[in-house]
C-alpha positions as CSV (number, residue, x, y, z in Angstrom):
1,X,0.0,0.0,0.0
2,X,1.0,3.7,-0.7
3,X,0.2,6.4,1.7
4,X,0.8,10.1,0.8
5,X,1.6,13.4,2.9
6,X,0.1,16.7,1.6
7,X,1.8,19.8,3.6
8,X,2.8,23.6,3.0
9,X,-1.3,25.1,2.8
10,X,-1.8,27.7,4.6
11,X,-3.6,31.6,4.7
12,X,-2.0,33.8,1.8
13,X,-2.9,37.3,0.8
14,X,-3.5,37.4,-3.3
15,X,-0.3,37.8,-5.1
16,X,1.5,35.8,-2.2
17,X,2.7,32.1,-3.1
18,X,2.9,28.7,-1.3
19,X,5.0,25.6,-1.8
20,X,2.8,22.5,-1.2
21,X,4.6,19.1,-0.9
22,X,3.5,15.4,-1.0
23,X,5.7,12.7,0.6
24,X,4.8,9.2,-0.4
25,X,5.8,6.0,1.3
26,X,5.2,2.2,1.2
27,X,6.3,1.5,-3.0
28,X,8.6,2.8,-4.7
29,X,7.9,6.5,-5.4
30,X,9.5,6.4,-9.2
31,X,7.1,4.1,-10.3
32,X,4.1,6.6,-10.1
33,X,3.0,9.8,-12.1
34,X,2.5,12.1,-10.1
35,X,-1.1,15.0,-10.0
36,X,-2.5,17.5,-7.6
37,X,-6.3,17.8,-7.7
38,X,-7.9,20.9,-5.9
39,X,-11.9,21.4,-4.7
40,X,-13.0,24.6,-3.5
41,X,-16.5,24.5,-0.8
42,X,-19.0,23.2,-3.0
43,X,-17.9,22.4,-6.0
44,X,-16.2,19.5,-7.6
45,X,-12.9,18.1,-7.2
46,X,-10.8,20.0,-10.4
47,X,-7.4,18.7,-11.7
48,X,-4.3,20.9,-11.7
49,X,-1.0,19.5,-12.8
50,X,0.9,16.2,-13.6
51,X,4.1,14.8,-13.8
52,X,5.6,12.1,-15.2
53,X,7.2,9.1,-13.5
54,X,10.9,10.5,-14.7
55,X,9.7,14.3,-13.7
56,X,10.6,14.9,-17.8
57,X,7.1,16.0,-18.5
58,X,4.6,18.0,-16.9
59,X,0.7,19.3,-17.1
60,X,-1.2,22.6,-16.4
61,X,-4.7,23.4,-15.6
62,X,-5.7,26.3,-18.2
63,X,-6.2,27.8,-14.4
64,X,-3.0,27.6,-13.0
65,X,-0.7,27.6,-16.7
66,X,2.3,30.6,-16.1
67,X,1.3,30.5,-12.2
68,X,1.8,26.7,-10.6
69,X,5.0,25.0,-11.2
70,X,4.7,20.9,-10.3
71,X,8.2,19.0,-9.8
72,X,9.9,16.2,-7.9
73,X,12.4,14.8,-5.9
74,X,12.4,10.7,-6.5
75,X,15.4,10.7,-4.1
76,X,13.2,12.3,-1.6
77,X,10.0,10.4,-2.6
78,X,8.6,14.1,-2.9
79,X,6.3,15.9,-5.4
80,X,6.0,19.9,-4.9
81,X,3.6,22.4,-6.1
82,X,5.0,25.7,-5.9
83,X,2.1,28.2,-6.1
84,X,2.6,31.4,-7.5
85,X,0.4,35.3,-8.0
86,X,-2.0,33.4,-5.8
87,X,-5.9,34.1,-5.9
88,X,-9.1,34.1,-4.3
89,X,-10.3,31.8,-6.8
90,X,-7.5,28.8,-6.0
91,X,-8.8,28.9,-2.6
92,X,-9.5,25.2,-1.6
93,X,-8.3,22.0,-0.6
94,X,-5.1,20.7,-2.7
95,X,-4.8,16.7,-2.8
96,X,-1.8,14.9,-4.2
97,X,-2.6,11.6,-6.0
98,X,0.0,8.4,-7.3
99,X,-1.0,6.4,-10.1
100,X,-0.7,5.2,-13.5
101,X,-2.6,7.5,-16.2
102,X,-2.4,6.3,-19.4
103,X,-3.9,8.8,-21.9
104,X,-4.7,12.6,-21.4
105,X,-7.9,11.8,-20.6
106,X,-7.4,9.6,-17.3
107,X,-3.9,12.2,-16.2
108,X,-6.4,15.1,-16.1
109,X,-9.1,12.6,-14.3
110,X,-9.5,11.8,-10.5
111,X,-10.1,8.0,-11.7
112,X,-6.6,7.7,-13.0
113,X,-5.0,7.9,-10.2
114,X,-4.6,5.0,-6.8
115,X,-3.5,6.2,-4.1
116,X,-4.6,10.0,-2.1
117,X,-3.3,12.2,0.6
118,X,-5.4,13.4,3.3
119,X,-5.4,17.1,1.5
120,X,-3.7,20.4,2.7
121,X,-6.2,23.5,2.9
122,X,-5.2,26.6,0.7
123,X,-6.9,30.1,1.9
124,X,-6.1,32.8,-0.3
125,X,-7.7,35.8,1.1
126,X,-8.7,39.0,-1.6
């Protein structure tokens, strides 16, 4: 089994930024892509980045493109999402996710991913 770490959220004015990161443990963490998923009160659960199992290749939400910057560490067993000109609108809770998406249909897609953090809330106040 995989279990997953979500830390870094926090209260941040707009314009600010945040670093989150995801520690995974139990398999072997360069076997998994890597996403972050977000869901604001009410709404649905909304992708917002990928990265590949190498860290060669990465994925942007329309939303977050220019602003979020997703990486990793495999030494570390550690994905990051550095967060950047912050706003009220990306205010929610972010969850990291391991799996094994194998079109851009299921990377972009809650059900292509197996294993979830806990999630790490994100305020960003206007």
């Amino acid at each position: 089994q995989v279990q997953l770490v979500e830390s870094g959220g926090g209260l941040v004015q707009a314009g600010g930024s945040l670093r989150l990161s995801c520690t995974t443990s139990g398999r072997t963490f360069s076997s998994y892509a890597m996403g972050w998923f977000r869901q604001a009160p009410g709404k649905e659960r909304e992708w917002v980045a990928a990265i590949s199992r190498s860290g060669d290749n990465t994925y942007y939400a329309d939303s977050v493109k220019g602003r979020f910057t997703i990486s990793r560490d495999n030494a570390k067993n550690t994905v990051y999402l550095q967060m950047n000109s912050l706003k009220p609108e990306d205010t929610g809770v972010y969850y990291c996710a391991a799996g094994s998406p194998r079109t851009t249909t299921t990377m972009r897609a809650a059900y292509g991913y197996d294993y979830w953090g806990q999630g790490t809330q994100v305020t960003v106040s206007s």
